[in-house]
matplotlib code that plots the C-alpha trace (Angstrom):
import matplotlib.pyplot as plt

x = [0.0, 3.0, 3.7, 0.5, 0.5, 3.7, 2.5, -0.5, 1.5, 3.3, 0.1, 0.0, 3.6, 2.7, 0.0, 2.6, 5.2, 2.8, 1.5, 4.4, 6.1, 2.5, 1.5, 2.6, 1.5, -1.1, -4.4, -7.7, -7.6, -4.9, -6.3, -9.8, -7.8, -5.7, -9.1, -10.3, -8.0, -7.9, -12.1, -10.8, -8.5, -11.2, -13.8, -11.1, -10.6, -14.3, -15.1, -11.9, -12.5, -15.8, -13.1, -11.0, -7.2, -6.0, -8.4, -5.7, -2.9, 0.4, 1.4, -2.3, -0.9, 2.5, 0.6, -2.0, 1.7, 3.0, -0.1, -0.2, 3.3, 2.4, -0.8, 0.3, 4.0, 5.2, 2.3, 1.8, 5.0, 7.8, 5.3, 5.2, 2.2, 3.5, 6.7, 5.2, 2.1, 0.8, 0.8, -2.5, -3.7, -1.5, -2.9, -6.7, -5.8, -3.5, -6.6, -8.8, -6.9, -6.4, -10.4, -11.1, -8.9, -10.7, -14.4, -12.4, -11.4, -14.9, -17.1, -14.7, -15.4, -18.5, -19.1, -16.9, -18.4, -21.7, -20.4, -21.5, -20.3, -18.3, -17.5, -15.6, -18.1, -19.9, -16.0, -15.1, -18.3, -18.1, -15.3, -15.2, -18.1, -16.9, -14.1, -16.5, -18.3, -15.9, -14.1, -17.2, -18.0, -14.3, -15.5, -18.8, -16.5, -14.4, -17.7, -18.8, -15.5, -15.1, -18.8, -19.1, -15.1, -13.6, -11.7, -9.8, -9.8, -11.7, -8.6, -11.7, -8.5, -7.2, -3.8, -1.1, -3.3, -3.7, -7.8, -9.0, -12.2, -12.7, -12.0, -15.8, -16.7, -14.5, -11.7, -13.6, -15.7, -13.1, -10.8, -13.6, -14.9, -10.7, -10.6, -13.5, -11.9, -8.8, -11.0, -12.7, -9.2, -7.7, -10.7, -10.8, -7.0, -8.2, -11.0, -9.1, -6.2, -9.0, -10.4, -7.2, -6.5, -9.6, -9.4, -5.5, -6.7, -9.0, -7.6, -5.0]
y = [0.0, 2.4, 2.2, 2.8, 5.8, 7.0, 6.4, 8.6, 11.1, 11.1, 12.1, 15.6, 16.6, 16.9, 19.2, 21.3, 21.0, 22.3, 25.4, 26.5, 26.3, 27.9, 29.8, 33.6, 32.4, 29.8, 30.0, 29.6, 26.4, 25.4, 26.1, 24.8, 21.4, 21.7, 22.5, 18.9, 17.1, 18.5, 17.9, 14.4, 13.8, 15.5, 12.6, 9.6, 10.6, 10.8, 7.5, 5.6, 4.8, 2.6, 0.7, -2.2, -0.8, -2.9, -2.1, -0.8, -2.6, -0.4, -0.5, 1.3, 4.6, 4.5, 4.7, 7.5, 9.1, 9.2, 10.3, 13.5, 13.7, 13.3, 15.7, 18.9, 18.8, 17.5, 18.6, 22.1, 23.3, 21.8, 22.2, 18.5, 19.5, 21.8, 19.7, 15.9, 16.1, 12.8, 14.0, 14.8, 11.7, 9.8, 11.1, 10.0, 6.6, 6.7, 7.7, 5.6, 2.9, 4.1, 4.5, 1.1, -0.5, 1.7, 0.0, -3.5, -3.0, -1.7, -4.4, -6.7, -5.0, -5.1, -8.7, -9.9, -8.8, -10.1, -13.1, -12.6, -14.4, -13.2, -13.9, -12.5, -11.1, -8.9, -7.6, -6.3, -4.8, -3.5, -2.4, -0.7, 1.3, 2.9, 4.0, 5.5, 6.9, 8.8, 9.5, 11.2, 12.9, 14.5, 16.3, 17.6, 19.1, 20.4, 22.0, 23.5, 25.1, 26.6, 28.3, 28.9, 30.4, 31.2, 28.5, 26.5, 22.8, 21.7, 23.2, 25.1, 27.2, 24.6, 25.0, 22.1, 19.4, 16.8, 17.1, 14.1, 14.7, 17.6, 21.6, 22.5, 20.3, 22.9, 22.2, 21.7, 18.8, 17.8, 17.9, 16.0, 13.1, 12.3, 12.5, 10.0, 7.6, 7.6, 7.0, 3.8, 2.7, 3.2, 1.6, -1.3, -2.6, -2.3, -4.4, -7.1, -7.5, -7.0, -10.5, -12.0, -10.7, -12.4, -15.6, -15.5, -15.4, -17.8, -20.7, -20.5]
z = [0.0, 0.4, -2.9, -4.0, -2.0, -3.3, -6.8, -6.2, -4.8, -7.9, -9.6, -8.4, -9.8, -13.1, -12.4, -10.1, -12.4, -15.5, -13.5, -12.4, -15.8, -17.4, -14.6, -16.4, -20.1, -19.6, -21.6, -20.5, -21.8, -20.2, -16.5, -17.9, -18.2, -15.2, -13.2, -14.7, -13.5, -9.6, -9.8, -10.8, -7.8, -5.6, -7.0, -6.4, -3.2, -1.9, -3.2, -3.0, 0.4, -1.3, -3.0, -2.1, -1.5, -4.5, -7.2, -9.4, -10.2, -9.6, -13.0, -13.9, -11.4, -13.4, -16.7, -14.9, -14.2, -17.9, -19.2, -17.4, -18.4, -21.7, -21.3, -19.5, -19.0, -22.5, -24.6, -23.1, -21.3, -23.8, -26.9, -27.8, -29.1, -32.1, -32.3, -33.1, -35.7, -33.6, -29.6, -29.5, -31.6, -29.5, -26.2, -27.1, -27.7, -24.5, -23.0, -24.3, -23.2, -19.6, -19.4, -20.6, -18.4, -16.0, -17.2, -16.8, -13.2, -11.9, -13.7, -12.1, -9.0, -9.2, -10.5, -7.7, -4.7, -6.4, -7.4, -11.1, -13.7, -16.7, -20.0, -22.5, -24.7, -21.5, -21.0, -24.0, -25.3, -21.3, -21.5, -25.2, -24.7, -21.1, -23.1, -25.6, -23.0, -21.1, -24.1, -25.5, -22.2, -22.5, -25.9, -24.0, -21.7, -24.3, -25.8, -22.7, -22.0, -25.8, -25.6, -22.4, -21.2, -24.5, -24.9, -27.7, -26.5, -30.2, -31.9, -33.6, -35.0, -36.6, -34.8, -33.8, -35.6, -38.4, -38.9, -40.3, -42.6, -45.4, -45.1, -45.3, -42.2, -40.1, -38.3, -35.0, -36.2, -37.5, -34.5, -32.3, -34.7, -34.8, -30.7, -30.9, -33.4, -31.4, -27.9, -29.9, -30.9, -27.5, -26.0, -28.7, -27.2, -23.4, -24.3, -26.4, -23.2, -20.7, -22.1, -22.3, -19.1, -17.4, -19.2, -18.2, -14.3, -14.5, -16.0, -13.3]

ax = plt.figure().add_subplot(projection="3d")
ax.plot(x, y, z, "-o")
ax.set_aspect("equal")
plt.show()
């Protein structure tokens, strides 16, 4: 449990480490994120204590750790973004896969305690569609901060990104439907080594 608590520690230094690199040129976009992921924390710790100690695996923290890495520190502060055509692609499938393995480890939860029984058809469309989910509920939020604060998290300037799609569906739409894809994709490979994961455990 220490090193779990260690590795969560390790959570909060990439948002440190971004805001104090960002602090005096950061966008509103920027904070918008950053205020995202602290609401996140806030909501892991209120119901973590409703959660057995070693629902995640250690190796799950050390991915959470180079994703925000990746996101904020990387992407933002050392332009990663501007520099490598694929960051942002890559980050949606990285995500994609973190929230799938995230759908894996509650329904395993879940069916555990009620001593349901799985197969590996229930897992992966499970877990495929929680990554859709969330990965979709991440675009909403992106929505709401670009209509409501000003914001550009829909790259609806067309800036720092390979669009999929045509010119004259605009480089928003463009910018989310590719998010999406990459959520699905990111999702689709959780849900494939969830199942093997499973069927691994129990044919020991």
């Amino acid at each position: 449990m220490k090193l779990k608590t260690f590795l969560f520690g390790l959570l909060l230094l990439p948002i440190i480490i971004a805001t104090e690199l960002r602090i005096y040129g950061a966008t509103k976009s920027y904070f918008f994120v950053i205020g995202f992921l602290v609401l996140l924390g806030i909501v892991y710790y209120l119901f973590s204590k409703k959660f057995p100690k070693d629902l995640f695996p250690n190796w799950y923290y050390v991915a959470l750790i180079a994703f925000l890495y990746s996101a904020p520190v990387l992407g933002t502060n050392f332009g990663f973004y501007g520099t490598f055509w694929f960051w942002d692609d890559y980050l949606h499938a990285f995500s994609g896969v973190l929230y799938g393995f995230l759908g894996y480890f509650i329904l395993k939860f879940i069916a555990d305690k009620n001593k349901i029984k799985l197969n590996g058809t229930i897992i992966f469309l499970f877990v495929i569609s929680f990554a859709i989910a969330l990965g979709t509920l991440w675009e909403v939020y992106e929505f709401i901060g670009d209509s409501l604060f000003g914001t550009s998290m829909q790259s609806w300037d067309g800036r720092n990104v390979i669009l999929m799609g045509k010119p004259y569906q605009g480089a928003s739409l463009r910018d989310t439907m590719g998010d999406i894809i990459y959520h699905v994709l990111g999702g689709l490979v959780a849900a494939i080594v969830s199942v093997k994961i499973y069927n691994k455990k129990r044919t020991k």
